[in-house]
C-alpha positions as CSV (number, residue, x, y, z in Angstrom):
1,X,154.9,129.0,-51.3
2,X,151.4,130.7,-51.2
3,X,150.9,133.9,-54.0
4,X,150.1,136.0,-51.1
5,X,153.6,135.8,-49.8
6,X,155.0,137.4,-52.8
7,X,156.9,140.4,-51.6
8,X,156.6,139.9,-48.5
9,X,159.2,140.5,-46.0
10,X,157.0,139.9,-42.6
11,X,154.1,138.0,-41.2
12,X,152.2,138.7,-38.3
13,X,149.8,136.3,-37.2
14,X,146.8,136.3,-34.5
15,X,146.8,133.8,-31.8
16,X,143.5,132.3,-30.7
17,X,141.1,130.7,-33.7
18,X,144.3,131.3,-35.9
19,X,147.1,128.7,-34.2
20,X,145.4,127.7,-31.6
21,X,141.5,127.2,-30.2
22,X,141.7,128.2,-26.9
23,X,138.3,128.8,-26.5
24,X,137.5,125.6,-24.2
25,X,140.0,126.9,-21.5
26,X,138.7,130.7,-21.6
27,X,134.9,129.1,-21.2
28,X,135.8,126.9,-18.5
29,X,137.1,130.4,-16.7
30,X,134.7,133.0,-17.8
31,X,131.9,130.4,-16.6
32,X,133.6,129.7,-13.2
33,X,133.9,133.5,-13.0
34,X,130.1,133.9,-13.4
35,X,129.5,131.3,-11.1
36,X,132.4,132.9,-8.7
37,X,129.4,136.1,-8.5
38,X,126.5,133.6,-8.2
39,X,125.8,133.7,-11.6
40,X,124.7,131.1,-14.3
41,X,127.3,129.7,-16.6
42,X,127.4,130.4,-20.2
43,X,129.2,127.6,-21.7
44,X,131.7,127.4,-24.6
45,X,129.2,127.4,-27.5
46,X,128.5,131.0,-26.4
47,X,132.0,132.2,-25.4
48,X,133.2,130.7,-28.9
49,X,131.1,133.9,-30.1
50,X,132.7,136.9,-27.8
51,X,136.5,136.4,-28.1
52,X,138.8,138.3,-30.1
53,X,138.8,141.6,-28.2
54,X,140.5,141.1,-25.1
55,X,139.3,139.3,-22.1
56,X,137.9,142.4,-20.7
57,X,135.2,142.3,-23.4
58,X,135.1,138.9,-22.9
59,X,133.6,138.9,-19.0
60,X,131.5,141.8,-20.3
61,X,129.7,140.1,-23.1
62,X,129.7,137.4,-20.2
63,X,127.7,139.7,-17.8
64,X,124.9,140.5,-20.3
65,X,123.9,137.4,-21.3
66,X,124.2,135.6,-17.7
67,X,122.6,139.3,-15.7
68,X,119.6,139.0,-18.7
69,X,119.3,134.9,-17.1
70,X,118.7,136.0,-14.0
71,X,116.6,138.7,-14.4
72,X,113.9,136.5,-16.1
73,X,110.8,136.3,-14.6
74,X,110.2,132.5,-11.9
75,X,114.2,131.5,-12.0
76,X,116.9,132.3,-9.2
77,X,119.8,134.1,-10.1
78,X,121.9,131.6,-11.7
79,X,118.8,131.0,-14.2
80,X,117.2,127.8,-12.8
81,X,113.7,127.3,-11.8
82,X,112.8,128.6,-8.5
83,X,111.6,126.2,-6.2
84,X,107.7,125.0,-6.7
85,X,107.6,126.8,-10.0
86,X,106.6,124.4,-13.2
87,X,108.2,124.7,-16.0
88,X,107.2,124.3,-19.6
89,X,109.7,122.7,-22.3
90,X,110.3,124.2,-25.1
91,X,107.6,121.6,-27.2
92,X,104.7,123.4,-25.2
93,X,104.0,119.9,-22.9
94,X,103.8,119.9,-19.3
95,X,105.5,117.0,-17.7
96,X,102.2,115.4,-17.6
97,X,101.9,114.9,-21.7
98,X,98.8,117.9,-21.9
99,X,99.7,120.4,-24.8
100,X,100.3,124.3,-23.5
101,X,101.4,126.3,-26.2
102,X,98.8,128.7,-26.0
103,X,99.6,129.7,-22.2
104,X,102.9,129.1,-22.8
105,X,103.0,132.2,-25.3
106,X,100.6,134.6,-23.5
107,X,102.8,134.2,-20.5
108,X,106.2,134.3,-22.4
109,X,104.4,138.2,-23.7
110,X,104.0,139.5,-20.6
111,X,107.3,138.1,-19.0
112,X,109.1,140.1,-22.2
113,X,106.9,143.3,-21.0
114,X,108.0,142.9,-17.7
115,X,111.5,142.3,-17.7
116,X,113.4,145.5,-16.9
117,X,117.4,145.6,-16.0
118,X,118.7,146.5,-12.4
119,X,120.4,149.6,-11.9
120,X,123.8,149.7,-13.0
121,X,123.1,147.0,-15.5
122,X,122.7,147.3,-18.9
123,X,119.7,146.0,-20.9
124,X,120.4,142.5,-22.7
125,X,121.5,142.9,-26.3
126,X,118.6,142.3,-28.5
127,X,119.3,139.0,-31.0
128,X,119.7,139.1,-34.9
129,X,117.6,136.8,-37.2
130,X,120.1,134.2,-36.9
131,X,119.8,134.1,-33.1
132,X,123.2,135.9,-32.3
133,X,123.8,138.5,-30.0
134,X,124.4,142.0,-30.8
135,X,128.1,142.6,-29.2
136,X,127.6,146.3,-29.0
137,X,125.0,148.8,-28.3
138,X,123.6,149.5,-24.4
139,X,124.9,150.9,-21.6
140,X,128.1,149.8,-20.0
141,X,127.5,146.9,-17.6
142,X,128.5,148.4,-14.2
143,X,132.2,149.0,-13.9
144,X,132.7,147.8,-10.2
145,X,130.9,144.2,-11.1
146,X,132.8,144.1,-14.2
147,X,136.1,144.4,-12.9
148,X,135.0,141.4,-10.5
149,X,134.4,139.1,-13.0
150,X,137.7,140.2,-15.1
151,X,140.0,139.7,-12.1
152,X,137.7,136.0,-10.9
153,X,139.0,135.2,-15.0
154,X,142.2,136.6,-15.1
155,X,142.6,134.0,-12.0
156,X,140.9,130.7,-13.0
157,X,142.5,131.3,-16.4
158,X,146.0,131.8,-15.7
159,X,145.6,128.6,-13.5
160,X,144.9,126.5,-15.9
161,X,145.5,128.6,-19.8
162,X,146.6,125.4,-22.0
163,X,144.6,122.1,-20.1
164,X,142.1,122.0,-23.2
165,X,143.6,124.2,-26.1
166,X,144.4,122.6,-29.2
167,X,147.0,123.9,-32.1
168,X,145.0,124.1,-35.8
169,X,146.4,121.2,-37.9
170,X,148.7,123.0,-40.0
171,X,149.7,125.8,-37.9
172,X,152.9,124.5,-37.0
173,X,153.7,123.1,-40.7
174,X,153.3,127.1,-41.4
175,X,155.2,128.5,-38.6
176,X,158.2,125.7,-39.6
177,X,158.3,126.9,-43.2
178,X,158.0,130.3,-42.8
179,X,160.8,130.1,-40.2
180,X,163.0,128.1,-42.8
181,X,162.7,130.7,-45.4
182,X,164.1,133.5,-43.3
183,X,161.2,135.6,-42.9
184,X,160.5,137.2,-39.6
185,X,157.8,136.4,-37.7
186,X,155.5,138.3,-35.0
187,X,152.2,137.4,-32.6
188,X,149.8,140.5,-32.7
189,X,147.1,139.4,-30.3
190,X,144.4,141.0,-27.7
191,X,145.3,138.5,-25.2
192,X,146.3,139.8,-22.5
193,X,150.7,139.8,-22.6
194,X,150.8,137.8,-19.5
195,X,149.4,134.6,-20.7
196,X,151.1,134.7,-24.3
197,X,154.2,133.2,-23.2
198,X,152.9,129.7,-21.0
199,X,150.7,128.9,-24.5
200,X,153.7,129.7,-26.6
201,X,156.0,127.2,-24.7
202,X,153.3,124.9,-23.9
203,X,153.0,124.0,-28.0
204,X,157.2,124.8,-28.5
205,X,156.3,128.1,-30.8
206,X,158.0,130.6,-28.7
207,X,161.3,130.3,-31.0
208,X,159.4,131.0,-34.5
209,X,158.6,134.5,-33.2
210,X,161.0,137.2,-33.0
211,X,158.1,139.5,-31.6
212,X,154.8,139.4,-29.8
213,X,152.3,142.1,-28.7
214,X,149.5,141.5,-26.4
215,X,146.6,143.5,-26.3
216,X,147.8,145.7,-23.5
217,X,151.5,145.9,-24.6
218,X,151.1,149.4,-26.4
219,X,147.8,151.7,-25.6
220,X,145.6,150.3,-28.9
221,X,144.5,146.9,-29.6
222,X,143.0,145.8,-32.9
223,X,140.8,146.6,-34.7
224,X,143.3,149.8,-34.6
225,X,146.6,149.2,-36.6
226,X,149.0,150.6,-33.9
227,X,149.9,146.9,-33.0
228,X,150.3,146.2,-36.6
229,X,152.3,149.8,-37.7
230,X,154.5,149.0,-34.2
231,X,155.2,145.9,-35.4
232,X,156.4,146.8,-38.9
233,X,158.5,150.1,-37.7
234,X,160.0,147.2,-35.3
235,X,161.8,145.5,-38.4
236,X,161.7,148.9,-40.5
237,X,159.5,146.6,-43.3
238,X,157.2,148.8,-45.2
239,X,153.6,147.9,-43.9
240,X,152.9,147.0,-47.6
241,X,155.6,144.3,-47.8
242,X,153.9,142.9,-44.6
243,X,151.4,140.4,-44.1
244,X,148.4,140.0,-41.2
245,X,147.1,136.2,-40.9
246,X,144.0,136.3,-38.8
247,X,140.4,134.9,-38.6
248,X,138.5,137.8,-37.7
249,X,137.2,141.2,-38.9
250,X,139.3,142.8,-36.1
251,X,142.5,141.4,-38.1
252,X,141.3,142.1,-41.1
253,X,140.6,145.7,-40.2
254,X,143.5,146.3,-38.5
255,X,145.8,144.9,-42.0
256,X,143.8,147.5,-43.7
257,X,144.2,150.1,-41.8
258,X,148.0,149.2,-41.5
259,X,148.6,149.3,-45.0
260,X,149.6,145.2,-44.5
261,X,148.1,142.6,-46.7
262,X,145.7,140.1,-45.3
263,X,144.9,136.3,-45.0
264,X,141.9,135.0,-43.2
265,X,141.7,131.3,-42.0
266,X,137.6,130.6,-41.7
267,X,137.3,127.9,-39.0
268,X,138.2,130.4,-36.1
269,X,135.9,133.0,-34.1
270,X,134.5,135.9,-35.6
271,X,131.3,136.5,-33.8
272,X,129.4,133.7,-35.3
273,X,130.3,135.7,-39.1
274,X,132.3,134.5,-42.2
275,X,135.3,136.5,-42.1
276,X,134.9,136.3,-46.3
277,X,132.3,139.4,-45.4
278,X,135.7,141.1,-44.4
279,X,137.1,141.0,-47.7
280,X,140.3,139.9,-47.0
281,X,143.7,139.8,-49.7
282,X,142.9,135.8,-49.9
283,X,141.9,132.8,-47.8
284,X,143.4,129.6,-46.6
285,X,141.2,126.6,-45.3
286,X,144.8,125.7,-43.7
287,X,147.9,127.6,-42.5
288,X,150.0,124.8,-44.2
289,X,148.9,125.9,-47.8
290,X,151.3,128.4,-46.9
291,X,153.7,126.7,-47.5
């Protein structure tokens, strides 16, 4: 058994990038959400950067990036070319071999002077260095087109929440072991409730979890500890003889704050960040060192 389970008298682990990657299902809805509004889709590479606070943030992050696509300056409004303009790759040659760099950047200036957000709609978030997207900051995207695209994902992904996710190797070696050893197990996760069960049942983990919270099962998610302080007054452990297994800052912060110790797994989504820059209890490459 792992060092970090020394004392310990409960485990409460995250869901998605922690057991399972469910990130191709939730792109395949958030991108036929955006398209449901006429807008471009954003694909998984992107949506494997927003998760982890609840699918409402989700379909907001969503909105930014796809509202900034088709604000730019010569494309419709899913992003594409409009029809008779000429595009320039990103190498600076036209289609006909000749080099145009030089226009190419003069023009790409004054499309960035010129680019202004529609009413209602916040400004796109600016990106870091490392070509991510600032997740905060800005104006709320309008509330009546957000709740649009929430409710077109909530639908296309409870149609079809398990056709592509995967279980981590050694997530179920974990949950097995920790199961055999008597120690009680809960799901703390920002999903929303009504989807935890079908992914649960659809990998036969249901039965190794004597308690699970969604994120709108009490009135805080993570990054607050409620969840995690709910969860230990559940099974009257002291949050200090409990453990939070998570691959993001929002788990880590929310162990903190809790008073739990904490685990991070590193292959799993936390905004394009190591979760090591968390500064969790310890690490596992794999849930199955565990145990």
């Amino acid at each position: 058994m792992h060092p970090i389970l020394n004392d310990i008298r409960l485990v409460a682990f995250d869901l998605d990038g922690t057991l399972i990657d469910s990130v191709p299902d939730l792109a395949v809805a958030a991108d036929a959400a955006l398209v449901d509004l006429g807008l471009a889709p954003q694909g998984e590479a992107r949506v494997r950067d927003w998760v982890g606070n609840g699918s409402l943030t989700l379909m907001e992050r969503a909105l930014r990036f796809a509202t900034q696509a088709s604000e730019l300056p010569q494309t419709d409004r899913r992003g594409g070319p409009m029809p008779g303009v000429r595009r320039i790759p990103p190498n600076g040659l036209a289609m006909d071999g000749r080099h145009r760099s030089c226009k190419r950047s003069r023009m790409r200036e004054r499309s960035r002077a010129s680019v202004a957000p529609r009413e209602g709609v916040t400004a796109p978030p600016r990106r870091s260095v490392a070509g991510k997207a600032s997740l905060e900051a800005g104006e709320e995207i309008d509330k009546v087109l957000l709740e649009q695209a929430h409710t077109a994902f909530l639908a296309h992904y409870g149609r079809a929440p398990c056709a592509r996710t995967r279980l981590y190797p050694g997530a179920r070696e974990a949950l097995e072991g920790l199961s055999a050893r008597g120690l009680p197990l809960a799901l703390v996760t920002n999903k929303p409730s009504a989807f935890i069960a079908p992914l649960l049942e659809a990998f036969d983990l249901a039965r190794h979890f004597a308690l699970c919270l969604g994120g709108d099962s009490l009135a805080a998610k993570k990054p607050d500890p409620a969840p995690l302080l709910h969860v230990a007054a559940h099974f009257d452990v002291a949050p200090s003889a409990c453990l939070m297994v998570g691959d993001s800052r929002h788990d880590i912060e929310a162990g903190r704050a809790a008073g739990f110790r904490t685990l991070a797994v590193p292959y799993g989504y936390n905004h394009g960040e190591p979760v090591a820059l968390s500064r969790p209890d310890g690490t596992v490459e794999s849930l199955a060192e565990l145990v």
